[in-house]
N, CA, C and O atoms as a DFTB+ gen file, in Angstrom:
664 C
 N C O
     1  1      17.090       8.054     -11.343
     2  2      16.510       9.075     -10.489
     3  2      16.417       8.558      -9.055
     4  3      16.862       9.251      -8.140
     5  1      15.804       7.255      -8.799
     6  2      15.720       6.919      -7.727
     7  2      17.196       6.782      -6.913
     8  3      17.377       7.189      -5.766
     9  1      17.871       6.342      -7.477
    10  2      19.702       6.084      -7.242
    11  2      19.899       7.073      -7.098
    12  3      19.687       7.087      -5.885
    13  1      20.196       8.189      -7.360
    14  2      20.707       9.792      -7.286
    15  2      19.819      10.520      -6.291
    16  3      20.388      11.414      -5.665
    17  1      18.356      10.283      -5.985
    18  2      17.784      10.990      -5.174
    19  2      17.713      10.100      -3.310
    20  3      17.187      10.529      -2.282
    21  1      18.440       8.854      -3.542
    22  2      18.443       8.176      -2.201
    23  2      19.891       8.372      -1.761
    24  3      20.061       8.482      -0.547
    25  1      21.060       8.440      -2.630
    26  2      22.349       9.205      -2.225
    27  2      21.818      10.488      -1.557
    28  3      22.265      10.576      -0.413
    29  1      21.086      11.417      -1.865
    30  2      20.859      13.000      -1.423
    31  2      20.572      12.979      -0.234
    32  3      20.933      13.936       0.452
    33  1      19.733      11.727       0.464
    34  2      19.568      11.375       1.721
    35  2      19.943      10.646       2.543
    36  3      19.282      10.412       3.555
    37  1      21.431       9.965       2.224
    38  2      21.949       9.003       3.318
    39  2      22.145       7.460       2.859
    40  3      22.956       6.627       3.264
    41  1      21.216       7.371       1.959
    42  2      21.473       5.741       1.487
    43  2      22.611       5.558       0.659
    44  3      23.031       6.321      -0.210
    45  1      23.256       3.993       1.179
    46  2      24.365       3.676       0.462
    47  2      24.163       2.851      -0.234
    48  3      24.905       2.749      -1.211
    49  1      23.134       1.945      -0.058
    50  2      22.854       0.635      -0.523
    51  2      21.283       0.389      -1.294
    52  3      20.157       0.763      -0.966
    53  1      21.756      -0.366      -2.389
    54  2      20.507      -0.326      -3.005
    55  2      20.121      -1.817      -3.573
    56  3      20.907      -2.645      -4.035
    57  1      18.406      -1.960      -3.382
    58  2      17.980      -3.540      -3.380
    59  2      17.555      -3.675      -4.891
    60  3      16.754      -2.858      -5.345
    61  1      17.979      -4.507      -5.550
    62  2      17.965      -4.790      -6.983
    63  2      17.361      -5.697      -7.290
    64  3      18.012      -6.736      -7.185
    65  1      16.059      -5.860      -7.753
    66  2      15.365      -7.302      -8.009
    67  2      15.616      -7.666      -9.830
    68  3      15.700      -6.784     -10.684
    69  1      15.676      -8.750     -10.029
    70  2      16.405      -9.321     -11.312
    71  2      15.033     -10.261     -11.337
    72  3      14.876     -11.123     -10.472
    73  1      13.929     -10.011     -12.513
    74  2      12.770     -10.668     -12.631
    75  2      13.047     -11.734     -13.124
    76  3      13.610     -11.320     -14.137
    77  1      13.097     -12.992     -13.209
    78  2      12.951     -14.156     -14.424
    79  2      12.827     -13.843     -15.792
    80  3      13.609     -13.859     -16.743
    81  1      11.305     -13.474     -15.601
    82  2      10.787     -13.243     -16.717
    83  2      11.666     -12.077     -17.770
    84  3      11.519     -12.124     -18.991
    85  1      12.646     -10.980     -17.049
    86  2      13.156      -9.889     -17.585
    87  2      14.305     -10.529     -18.108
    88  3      14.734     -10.004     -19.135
    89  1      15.181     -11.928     -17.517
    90  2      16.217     -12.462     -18.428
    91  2      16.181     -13.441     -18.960
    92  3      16.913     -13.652     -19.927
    93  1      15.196     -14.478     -18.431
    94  2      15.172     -15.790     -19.667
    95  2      13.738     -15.821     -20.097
    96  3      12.824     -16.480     -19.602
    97  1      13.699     -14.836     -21.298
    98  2      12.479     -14.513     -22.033
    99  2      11.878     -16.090     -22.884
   100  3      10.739     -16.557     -22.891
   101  1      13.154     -16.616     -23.545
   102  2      13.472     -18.091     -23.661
   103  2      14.224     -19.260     -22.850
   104  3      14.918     -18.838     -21.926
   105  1      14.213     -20.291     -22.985
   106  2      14.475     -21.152     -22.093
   107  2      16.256     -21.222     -22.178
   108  3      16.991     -21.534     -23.115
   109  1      16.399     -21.019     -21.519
   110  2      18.026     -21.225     -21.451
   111  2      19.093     -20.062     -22.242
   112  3      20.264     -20.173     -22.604
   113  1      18.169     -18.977     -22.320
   114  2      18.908     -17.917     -23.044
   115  2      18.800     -16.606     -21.784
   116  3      17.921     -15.963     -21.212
   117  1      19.987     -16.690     -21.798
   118  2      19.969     -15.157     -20.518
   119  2      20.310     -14.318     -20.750
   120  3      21.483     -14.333     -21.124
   121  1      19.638     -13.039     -20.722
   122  2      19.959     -11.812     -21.390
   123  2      20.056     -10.777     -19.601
   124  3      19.118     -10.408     -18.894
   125  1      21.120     -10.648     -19.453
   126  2      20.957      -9.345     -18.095
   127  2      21.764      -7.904     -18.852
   128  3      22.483      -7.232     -18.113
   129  1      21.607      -7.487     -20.317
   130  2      21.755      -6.477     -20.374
   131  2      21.629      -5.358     -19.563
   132  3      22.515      -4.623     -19.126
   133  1      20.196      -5.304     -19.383
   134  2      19.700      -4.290     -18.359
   135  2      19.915      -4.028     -17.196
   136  3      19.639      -2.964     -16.642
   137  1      20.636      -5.352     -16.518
   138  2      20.572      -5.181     -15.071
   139  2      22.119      -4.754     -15.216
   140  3      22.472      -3.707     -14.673
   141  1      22.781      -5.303     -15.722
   142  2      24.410      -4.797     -15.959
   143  2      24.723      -3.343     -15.993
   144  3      25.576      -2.772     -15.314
   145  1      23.696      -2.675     -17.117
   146  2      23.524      -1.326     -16.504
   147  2      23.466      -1.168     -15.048
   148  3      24.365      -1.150     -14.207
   149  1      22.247      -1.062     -14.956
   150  2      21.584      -0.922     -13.655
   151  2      22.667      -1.209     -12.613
   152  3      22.464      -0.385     -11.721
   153  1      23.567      -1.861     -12.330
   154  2      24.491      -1.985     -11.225
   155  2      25.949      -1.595     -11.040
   156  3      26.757      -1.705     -10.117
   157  1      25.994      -0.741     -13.151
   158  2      27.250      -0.143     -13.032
   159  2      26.848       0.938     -13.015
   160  3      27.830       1.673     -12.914
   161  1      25.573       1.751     -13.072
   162  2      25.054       2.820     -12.457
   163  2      25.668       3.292     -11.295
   164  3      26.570       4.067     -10.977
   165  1      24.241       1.981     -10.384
   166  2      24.718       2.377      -8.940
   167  2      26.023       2.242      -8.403
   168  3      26.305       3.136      -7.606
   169  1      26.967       1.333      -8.614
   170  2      28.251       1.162      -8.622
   171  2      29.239       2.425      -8.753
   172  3      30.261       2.682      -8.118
   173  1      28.682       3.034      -9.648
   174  2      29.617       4.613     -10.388
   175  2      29.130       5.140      -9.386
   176  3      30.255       5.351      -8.932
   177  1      28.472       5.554      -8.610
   178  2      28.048       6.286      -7.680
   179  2      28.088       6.097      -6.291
   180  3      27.453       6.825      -5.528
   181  1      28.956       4.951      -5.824
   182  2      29.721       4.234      -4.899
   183  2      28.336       3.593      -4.165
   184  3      28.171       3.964      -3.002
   185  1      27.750       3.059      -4.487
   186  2      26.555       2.129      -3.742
   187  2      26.526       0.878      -3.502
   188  3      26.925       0.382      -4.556
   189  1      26.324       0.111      -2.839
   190  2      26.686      -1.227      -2.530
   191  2      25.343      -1.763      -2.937
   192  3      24.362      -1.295      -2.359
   193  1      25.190      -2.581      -3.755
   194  2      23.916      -3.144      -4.229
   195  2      23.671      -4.781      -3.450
   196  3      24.535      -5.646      -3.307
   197  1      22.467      -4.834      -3.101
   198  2      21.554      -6.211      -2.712
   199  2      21.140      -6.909      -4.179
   200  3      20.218      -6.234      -4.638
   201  1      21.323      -7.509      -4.673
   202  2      20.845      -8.435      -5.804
   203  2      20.264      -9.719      -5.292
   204  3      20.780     -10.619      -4.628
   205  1      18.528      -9.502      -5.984
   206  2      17.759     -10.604      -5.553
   207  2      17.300     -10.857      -6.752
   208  3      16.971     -10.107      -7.671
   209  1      17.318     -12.271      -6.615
   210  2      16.479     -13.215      -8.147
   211  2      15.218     -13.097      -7.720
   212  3      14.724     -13.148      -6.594
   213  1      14.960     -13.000      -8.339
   214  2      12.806     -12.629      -8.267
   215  2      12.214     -13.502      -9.197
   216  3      12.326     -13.344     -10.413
   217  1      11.444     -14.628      -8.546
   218  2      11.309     -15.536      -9.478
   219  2       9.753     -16.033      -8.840
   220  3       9.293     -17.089      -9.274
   221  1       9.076     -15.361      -7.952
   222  2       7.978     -15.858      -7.756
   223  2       7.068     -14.514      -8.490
   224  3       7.558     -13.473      -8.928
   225  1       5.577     -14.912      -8.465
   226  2       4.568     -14.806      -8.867
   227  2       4.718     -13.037      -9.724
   228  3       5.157     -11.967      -9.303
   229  1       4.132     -13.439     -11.013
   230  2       4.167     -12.767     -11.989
   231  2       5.679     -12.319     -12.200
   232  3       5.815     -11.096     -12.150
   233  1       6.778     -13.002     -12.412
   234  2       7.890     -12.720     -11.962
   235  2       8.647     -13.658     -13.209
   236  3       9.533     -13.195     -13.928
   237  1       8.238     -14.745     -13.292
   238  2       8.526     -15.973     -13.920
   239  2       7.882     -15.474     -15.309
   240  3       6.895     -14.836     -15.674
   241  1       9.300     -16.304     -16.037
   242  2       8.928     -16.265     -17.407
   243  2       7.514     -17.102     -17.692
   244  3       7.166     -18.179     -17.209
   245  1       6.688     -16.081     -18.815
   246  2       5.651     -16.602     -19.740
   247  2       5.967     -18.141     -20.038
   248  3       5.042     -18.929     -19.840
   249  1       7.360     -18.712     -20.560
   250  2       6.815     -19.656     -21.167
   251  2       6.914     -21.098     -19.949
   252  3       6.873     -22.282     -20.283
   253  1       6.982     -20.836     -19.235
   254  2       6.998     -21.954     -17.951
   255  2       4.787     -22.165     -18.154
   256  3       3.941     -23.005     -18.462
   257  1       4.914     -20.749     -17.718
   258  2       2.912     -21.359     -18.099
   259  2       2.113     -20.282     -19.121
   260  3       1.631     -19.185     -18.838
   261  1       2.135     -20.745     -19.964
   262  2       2.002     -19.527     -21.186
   263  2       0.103     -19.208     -20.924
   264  3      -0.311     -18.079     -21.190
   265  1      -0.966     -20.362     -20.370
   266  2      -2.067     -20.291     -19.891
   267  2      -2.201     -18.925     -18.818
   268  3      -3.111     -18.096     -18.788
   269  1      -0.902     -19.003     -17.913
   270  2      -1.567     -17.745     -16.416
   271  2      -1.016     -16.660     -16.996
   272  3      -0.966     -15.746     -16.173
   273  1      -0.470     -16.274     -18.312
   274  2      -0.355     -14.849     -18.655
   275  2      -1.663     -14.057     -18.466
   276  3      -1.525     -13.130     -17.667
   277  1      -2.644     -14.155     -18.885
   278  2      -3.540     -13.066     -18.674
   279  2      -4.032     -12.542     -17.402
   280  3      -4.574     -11.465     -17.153
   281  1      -3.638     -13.834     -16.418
   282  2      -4.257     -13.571     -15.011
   283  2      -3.110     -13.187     -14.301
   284  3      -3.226     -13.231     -13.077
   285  1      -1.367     -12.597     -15.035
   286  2      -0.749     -12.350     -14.354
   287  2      -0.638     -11.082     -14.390
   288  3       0.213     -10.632     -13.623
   289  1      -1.366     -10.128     -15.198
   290  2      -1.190      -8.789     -15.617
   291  2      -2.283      -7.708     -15.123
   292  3      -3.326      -7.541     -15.755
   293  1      -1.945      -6.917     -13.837
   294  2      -2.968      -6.328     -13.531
   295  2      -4.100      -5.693     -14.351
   296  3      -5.319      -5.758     -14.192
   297  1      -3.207      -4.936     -15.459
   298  2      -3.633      -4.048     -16.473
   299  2      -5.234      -4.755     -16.950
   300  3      -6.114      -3.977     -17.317
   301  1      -5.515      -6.304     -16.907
   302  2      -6.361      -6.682     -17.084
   303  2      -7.475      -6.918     -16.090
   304  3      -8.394      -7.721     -16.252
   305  1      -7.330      -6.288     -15.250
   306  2      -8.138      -6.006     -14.010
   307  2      -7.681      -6.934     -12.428
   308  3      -7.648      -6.651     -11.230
   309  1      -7.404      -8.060     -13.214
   310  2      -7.296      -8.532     -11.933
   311  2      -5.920      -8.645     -11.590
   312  3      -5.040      -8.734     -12.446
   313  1      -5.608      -8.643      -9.806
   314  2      -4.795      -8.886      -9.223
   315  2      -4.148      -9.818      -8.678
   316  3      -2.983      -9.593      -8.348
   317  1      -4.722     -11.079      -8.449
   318  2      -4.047     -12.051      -8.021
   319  2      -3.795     -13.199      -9.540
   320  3      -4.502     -13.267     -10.545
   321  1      -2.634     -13.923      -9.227
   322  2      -2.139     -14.786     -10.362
   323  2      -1.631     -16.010      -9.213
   324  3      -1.329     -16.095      -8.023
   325  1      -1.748     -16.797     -10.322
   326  2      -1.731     -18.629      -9.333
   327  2      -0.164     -18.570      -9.235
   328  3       0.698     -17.882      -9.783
   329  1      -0.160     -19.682      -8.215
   330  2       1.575     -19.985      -7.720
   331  2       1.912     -20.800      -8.511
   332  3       1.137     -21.670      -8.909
   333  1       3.248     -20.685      -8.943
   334  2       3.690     -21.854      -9.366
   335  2       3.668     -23.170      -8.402
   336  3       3.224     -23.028      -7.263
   337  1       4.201     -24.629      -8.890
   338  2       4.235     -25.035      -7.277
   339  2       5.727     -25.599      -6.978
   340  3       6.239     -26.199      -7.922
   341  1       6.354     -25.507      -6.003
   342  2       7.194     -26.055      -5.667
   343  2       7.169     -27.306      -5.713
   344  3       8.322     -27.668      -5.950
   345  1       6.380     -28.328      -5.603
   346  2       6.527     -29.596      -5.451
   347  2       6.910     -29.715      -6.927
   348  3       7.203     -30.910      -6.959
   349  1       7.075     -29.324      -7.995
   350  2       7.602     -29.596      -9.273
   351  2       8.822     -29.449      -9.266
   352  3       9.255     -28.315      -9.061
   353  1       9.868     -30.703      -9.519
   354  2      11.144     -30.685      -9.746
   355  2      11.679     -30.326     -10.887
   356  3      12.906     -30.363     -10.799
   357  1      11.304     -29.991     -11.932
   358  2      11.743     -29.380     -13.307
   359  2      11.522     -28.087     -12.857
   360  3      12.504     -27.345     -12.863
   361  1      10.149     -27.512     -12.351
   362  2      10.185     -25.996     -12.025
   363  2      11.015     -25.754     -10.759
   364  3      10.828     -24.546     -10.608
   365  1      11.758     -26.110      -9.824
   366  2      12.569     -26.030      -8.904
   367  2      13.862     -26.135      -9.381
   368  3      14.601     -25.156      -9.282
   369  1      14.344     -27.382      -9.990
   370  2      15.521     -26.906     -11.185
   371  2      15.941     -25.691     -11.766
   372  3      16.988     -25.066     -11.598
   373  1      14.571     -25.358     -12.759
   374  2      14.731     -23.982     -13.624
   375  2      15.023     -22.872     -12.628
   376  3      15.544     -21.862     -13.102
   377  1      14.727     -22.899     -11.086
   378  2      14.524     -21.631     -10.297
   379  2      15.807     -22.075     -10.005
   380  3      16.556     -21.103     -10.114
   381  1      16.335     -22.923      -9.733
   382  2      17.746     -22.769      -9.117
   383  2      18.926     -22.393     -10.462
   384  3      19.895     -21.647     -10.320
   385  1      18.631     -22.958     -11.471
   386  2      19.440     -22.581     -12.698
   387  2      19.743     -21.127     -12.908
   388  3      20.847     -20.642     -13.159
   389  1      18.092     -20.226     -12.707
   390  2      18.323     -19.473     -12.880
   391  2      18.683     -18.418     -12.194
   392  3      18.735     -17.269     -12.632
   393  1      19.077     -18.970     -10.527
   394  2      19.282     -18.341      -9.567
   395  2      20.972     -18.497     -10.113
   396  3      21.747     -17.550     -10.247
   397  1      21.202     -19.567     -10.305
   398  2      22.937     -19.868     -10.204
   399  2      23.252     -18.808     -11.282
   400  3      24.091     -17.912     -11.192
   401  1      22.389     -19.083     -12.364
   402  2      23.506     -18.052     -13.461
   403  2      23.485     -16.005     -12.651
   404  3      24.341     -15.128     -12.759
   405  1      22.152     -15.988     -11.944
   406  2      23.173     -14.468     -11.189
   407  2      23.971     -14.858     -10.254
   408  3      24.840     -14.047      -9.933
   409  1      23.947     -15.747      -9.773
   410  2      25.257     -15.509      -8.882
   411  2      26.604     -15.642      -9.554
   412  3      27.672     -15.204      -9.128
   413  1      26.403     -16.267     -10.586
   414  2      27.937     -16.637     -11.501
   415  2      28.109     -15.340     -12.512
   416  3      29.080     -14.882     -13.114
   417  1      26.983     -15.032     -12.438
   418  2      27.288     -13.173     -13.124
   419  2      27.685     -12.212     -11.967
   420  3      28.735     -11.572     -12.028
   421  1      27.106     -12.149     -11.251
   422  2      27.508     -11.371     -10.447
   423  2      28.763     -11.492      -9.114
   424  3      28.757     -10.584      -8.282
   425  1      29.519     -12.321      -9.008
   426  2      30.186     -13.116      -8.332
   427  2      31.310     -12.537      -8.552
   428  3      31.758     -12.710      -9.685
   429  1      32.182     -11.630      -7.540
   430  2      33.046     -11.114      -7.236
   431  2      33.087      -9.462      -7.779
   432  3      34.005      -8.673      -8.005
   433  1      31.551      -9.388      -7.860
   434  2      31.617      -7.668      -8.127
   435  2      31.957      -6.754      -6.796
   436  3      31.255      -6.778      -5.786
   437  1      32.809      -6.173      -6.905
   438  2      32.770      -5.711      -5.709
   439  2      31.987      -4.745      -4.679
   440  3      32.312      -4.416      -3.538
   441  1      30.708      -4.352      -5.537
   442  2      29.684      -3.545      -5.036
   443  2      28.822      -4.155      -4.488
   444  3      28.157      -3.665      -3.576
   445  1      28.621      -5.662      -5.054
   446  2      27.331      -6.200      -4.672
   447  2      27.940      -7.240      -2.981
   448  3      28.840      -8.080      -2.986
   449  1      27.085      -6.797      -1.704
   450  2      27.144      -7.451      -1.009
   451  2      26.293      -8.225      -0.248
   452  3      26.495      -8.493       0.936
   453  1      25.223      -8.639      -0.983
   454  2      24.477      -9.433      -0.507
   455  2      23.485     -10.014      -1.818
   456  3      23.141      -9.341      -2.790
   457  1      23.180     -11.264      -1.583
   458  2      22.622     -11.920      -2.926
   459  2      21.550     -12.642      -2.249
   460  3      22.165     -13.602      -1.785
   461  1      20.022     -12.815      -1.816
   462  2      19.352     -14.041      -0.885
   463  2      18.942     -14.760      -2.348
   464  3      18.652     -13.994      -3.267
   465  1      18.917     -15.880      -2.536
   466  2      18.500     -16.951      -3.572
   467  2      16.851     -17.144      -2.768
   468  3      15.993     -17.607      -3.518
   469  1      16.425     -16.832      -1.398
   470  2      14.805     -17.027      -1.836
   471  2      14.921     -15.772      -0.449
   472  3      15.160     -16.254       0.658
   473  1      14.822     -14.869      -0.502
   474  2      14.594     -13.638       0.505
   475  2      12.883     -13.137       0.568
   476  3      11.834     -13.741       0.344
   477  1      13.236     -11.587       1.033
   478  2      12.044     -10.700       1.275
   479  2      11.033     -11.124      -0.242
   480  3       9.836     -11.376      -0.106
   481  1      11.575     -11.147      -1.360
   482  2      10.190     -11.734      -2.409
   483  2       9.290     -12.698      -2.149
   484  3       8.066     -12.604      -2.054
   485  1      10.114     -13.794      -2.023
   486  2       9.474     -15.296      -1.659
   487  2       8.921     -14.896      -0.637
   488  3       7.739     -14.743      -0.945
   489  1       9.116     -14.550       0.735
   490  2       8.516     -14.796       1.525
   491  2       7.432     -13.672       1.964
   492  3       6.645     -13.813       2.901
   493  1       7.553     -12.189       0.875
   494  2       6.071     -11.379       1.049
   495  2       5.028     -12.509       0.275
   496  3       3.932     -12.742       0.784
   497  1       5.504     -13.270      -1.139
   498  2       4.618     -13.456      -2.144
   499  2       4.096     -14.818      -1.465
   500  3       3.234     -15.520      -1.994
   501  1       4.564     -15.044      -0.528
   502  2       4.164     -16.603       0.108
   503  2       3.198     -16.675       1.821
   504  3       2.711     -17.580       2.500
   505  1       3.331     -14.915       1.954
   506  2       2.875     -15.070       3.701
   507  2       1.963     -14.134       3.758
   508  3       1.764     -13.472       4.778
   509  1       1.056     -13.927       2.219
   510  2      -0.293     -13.540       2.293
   511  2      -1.287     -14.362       2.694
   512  3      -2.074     -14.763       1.836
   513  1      -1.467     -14.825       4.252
   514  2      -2.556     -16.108       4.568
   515  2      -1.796     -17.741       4.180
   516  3      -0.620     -17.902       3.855
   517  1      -2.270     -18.231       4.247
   518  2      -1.994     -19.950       3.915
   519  2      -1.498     -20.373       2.459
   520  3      -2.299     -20.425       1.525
   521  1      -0.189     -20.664       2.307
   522  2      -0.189     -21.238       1.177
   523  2      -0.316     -22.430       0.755
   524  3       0.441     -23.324       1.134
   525  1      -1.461     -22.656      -0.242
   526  2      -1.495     -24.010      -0.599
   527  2      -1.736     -24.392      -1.844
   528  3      -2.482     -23.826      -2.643
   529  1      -0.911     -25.649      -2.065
   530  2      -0.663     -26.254      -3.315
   531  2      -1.051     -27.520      -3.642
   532  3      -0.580     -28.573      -3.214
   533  1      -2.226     -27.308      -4.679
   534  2      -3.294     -28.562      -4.997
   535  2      -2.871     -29.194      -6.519
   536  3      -3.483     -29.977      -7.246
   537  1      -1.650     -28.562      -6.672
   538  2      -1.461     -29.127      -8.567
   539  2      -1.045     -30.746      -8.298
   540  3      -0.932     -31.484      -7.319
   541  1      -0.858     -30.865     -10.032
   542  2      -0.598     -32.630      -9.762
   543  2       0.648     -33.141      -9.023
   544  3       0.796     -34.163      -8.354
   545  1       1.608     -32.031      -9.364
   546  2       2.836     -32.633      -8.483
   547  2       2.920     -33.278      -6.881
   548  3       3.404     -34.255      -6.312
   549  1       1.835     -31.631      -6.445
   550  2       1.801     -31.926      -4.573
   551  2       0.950     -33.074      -4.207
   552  3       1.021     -33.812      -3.224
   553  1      -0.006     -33.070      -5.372
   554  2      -0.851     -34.073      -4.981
   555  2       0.000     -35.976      -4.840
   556  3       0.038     -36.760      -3.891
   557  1       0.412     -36.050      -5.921
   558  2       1.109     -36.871      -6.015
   559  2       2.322     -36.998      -4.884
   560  3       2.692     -38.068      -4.401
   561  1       2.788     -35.880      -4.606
   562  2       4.312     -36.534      -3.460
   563  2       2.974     -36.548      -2.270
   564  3       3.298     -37.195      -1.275
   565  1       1.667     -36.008      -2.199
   566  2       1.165     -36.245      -0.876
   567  2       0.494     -37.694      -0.979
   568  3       0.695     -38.456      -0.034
   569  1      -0.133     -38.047      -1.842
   570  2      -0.203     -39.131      -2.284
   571  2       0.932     -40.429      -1.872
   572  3       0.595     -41.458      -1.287
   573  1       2.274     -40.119      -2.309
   574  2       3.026     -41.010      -1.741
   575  2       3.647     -40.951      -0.361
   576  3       4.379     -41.796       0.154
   577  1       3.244     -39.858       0.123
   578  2       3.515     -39.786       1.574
   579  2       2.393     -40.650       2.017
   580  3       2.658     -41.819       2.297
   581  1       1.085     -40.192       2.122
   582  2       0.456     -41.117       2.489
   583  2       0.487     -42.281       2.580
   584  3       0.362     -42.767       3.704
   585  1       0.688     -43.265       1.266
   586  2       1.348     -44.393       1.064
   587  2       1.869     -45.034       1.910
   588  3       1.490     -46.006       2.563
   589  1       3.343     -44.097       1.879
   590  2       4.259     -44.744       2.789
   591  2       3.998     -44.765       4.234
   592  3       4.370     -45.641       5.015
   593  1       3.254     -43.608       4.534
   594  2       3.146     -43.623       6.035
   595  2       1.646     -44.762       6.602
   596  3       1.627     -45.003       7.809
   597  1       0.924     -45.154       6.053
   598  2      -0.392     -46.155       6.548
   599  2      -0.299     -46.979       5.428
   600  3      -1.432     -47.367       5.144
   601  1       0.704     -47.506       4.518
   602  2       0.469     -48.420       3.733
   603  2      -0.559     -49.107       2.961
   604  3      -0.466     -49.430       1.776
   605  1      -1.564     -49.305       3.754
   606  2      -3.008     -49.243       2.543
   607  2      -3.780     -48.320       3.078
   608  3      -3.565     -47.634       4.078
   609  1      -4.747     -48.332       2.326
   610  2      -5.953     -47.763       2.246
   611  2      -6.916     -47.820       3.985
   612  3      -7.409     -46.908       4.648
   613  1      -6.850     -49.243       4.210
   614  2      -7.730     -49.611       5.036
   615  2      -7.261     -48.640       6.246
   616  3      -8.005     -47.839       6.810
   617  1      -5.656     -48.892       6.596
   618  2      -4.981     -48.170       7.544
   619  2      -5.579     -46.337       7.924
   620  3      -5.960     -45.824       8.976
   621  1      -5.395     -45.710       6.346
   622  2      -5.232     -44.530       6.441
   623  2      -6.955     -44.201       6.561
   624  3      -7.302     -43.160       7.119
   625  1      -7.984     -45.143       6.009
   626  2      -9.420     -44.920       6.842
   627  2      -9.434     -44.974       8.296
   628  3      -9.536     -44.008       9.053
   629  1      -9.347     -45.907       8.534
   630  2      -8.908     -46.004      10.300
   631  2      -8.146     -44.784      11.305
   632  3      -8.512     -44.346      12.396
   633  1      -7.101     -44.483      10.575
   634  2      -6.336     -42.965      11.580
   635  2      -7.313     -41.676      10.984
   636  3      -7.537     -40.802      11.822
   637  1      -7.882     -41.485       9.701
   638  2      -8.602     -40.573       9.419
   639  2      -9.847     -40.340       9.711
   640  3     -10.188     -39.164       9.586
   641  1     -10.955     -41.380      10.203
   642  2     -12.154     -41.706       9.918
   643  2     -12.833     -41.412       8.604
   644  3     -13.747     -40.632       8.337
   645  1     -12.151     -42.233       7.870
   646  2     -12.489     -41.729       6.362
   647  2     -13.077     -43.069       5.827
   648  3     -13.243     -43.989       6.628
   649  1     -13.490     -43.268       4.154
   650  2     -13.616     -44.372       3.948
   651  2     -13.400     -44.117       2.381
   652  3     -14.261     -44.273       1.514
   653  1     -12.257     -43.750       2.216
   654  2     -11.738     -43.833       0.837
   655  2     -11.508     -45.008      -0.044
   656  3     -10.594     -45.740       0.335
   657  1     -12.085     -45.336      -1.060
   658  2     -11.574     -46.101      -2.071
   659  2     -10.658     -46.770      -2.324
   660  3     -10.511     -47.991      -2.286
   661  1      -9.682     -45.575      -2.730
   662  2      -8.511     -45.909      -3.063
   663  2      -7.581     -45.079      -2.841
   664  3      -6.421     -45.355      -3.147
């Protein structure tokens, strides 16, 4: 409906978000039935489709954090759900894996002309106010930044006026 009623007014092109969570329900199993439709739809109807991987917040498959399901589902009242974090290299992996397999699906369709691997999603779901990331990963690479940059402890009291431990 939406495809047929934005032809009636001028549009040629249509933005296609491809959820995580909607193709790798399991880990390493990709199902884009649906979207395959969905783009030989618009395709039959001469539309040039935008295909974006959508892989931030409530977006991402359940089993990456099977804990923030309940806080990712409005239906349960609330609206906001935690970030994943980037400083995790297994979860940065999986986002690029699963970015590569649409582009290797979709890769030489001739409708689709534009693909962003982190576009308009990432950066609405990221430029609500300050983003910040306190999990163990960030902590840890900030941790070794620190490290490296004042070498002990004593140093990084001294440029901070702090008097940390350790």
């Amino acid at each position: 409906e939406y495809v047929d009623e934005s032809q009636g007014i001028g549009y040629n092109t249509i933005s296609l978000d491809i959820p995580w969570g909607q193709v790798e329900r399991q880990p390493g199993v990709f199902d884009f039935e649906r979207f395959d439709h969905l783009v030989a739809y618009a395709a039959n109807r001469g539309y040039h489709l935008q295909i974006k991987p959508w892989w931030v917040r409530c977006s991402y498959p359940m089993w990456i954090c099977p804990d923030l399901e309940q806080e990712c589902h409005p239906a349960e009242g609330k609206t906001w759900a935690p970030q994943l974090t980037f400083a995790d290299p297994e979860l940065t992996g999986r986002i690029a894996r699963y970015s590569g397999e649409i582009a290797r699906r979709y890769r030489g369709h001739p409708n689709i002309v534009y693909t962003p691997v982190c576009g308009p999603s990432a950066e609405m779901e990221y430029s609500h106010g300050q983003y910040c990331d306190y999990g163990r990963a960030a902590n840890a690479r900030f941790a070794g930044w620190l490290e490296k940059k004042y070498q002990d402890i004593a140093t990084l009291n001294q440029a901070w006026g702090s008097k940390h431990a350790d």
